[in-house]
C-alpha positions in Angstrom: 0.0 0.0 0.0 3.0 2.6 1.1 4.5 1.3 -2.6 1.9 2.4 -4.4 1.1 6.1 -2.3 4.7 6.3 -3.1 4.5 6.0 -6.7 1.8 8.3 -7.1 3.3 11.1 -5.1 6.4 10.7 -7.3 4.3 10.5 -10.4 1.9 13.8 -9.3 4.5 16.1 -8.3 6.6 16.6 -11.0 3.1 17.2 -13.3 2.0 19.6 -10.8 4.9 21.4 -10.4 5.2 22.0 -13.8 1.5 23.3 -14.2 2.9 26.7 -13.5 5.4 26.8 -16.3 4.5 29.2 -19.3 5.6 30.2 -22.9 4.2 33.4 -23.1 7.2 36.1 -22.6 7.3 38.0 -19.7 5.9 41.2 -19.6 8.1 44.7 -20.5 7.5 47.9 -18.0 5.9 50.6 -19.6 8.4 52.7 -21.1 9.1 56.2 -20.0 8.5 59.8 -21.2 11.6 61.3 -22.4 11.0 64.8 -20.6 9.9 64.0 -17.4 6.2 65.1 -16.8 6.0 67.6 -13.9 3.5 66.6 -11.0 1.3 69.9 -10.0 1.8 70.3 -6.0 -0.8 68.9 -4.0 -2.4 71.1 -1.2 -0.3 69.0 1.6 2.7 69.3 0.0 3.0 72.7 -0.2 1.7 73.1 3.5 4.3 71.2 4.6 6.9 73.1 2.5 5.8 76.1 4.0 5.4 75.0 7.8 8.5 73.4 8.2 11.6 75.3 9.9 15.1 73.8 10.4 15.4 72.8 13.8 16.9 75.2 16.7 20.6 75.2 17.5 19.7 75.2 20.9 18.1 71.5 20.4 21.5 69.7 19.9 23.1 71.2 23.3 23.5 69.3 26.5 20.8 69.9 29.1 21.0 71.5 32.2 19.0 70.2 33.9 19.6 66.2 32.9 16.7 63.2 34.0 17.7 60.1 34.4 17.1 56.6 32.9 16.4 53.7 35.5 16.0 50.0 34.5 12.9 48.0 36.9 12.9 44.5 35.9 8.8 43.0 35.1 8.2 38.7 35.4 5.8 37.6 32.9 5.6 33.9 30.9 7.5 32.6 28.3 4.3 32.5 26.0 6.0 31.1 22.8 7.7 28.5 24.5 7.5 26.4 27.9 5.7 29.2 29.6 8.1 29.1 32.5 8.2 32.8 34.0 11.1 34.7 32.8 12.2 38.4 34.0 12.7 41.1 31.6 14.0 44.9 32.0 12.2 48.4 31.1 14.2 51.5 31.0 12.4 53.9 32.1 13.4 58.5 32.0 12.5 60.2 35.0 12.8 63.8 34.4 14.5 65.9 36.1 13.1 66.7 39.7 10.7 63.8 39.8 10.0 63.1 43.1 9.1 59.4 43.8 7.6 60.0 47.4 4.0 61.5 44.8 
């Protein structure tokens, strides 16, 4: 019985994988303009043109008044595998002045 499955399988899969073979040629892209055709601004792009400003110098300094990053560590499952609890960090920025004690 496994002799003949066998058989068939090797019969029916090189006729089916062959189902998707063609003749016809594949197809060209469409060709292009010579002069390249302009595109008339649409109303968001020209709002955003005109909005837009570079961004201040004063962005790229170091702050004064720094917060800081702290890492708290979170158990939860492993829920792709043995679902054994596991521990994973979180940074988290606390800005500057934060007072836990609220």
């Amino acid at each position: 019985m496994n002799k003949i499955k066998f058989v068939l399988l090797a019969i029916s899969f090189p006729m089916l994988s062959c189902c998707a073979c063609t003749e016809e040629e594949p197809r060209k892209p469409a060709e292009q303009p010579e002069t390249p055709v302009e595109k008339p601004e649409t109303q968001p792009e020209a709002m955003t043109i005109q909005i837009t400003s570079a961004v201040p110098e004063a962005y790229f300094r170091a702050a004064e008044q720094k917060g800081t990053v702290e890492v708290i560590e979170y158990e939860l499952k492993d829920y792709t595998g043995s679902m054994a609890p596991t521990t994973k960090p979180a940074y988290v920025y606390l800005p500057y002045g934060y007072d836990i004690s609220f």
